[in-house]
C-alpha positions as CSV (number, residue, x, y, z in Angstrom):
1,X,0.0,0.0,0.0
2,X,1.5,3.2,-1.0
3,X,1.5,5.8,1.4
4,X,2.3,10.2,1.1
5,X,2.7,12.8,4.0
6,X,1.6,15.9,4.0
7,X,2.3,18.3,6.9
8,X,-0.3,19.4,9.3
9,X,0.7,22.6,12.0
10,X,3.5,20.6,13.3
11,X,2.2,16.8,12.9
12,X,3.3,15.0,9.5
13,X,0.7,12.9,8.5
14,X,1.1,9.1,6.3
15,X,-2.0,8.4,4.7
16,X,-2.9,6.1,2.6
17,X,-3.7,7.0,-1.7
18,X,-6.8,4.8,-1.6
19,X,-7.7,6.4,1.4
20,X,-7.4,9.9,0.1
21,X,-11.0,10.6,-2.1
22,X,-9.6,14.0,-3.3
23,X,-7.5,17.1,-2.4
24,X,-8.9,20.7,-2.4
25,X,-7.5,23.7,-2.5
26,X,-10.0,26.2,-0.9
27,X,-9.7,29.7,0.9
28,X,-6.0,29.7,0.6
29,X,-5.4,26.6,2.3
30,X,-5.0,22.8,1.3
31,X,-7.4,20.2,2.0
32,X,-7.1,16.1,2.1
33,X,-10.1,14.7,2.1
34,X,-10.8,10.5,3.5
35,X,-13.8,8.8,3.9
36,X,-13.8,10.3,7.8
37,X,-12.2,13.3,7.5
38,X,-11.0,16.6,6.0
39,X,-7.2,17.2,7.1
40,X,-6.1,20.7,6.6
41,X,-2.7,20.2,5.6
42,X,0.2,22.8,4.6
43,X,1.5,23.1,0.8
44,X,0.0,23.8,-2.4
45,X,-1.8,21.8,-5.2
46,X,0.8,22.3,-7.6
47,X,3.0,20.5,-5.5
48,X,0.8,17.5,-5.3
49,X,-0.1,17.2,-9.0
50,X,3.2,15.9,-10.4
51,X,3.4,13.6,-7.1
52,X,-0.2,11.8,-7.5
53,X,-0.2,12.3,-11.2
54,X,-0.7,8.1,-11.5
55,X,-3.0,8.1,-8.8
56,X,-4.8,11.8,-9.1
57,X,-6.5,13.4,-12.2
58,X,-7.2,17.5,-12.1
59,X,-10.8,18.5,-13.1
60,X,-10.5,21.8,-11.9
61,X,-7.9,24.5,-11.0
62,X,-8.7,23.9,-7.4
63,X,-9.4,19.8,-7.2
64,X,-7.8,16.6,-7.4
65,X,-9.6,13.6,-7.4
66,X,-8.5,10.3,-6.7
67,X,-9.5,8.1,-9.8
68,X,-9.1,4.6,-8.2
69,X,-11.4,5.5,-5.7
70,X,-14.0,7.6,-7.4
71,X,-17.4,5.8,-8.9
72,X,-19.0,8.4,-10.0
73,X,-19.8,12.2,-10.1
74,X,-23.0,13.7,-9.7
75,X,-23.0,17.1,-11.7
């Protein structure tokens, strides 16, 4: 299972990629988002994109989704 930290205030968290349903960024601040929860974590989109880029797909300038995890979207 591949894992990816992110830093969160002064906590780095490992999660999971088929944990992670899609990554946000939303009033100036990056989002993870899980099945449970939102983490607010530090960094920027950008830096994410190249990272996840076999994992992740961009459908907007602000959101990634995770395409292994995603069934559907409901426009």
């Amino acid at each position: 299972m591949q894992k990816v930290f992110f830093m969160s205030n002064q906590t780095i968290l490992y999660l999971p990629i088929d944990e992670i349903i899609f990554i946000q960024w939303r009033n100036r601040k990056l989002y993870v988002h899980t099945k449970d929860t939102i983490y607010p974590v530090s960094g920027y989109l950008k830096q994410y994109t190249y990272l996840l880029k076999h994992h992740f797909k961009k459908i907007n300038r602000n959101t990634m989704i995770n395409y292994n995890v995603i069934t559907y979207i409901d426009k």
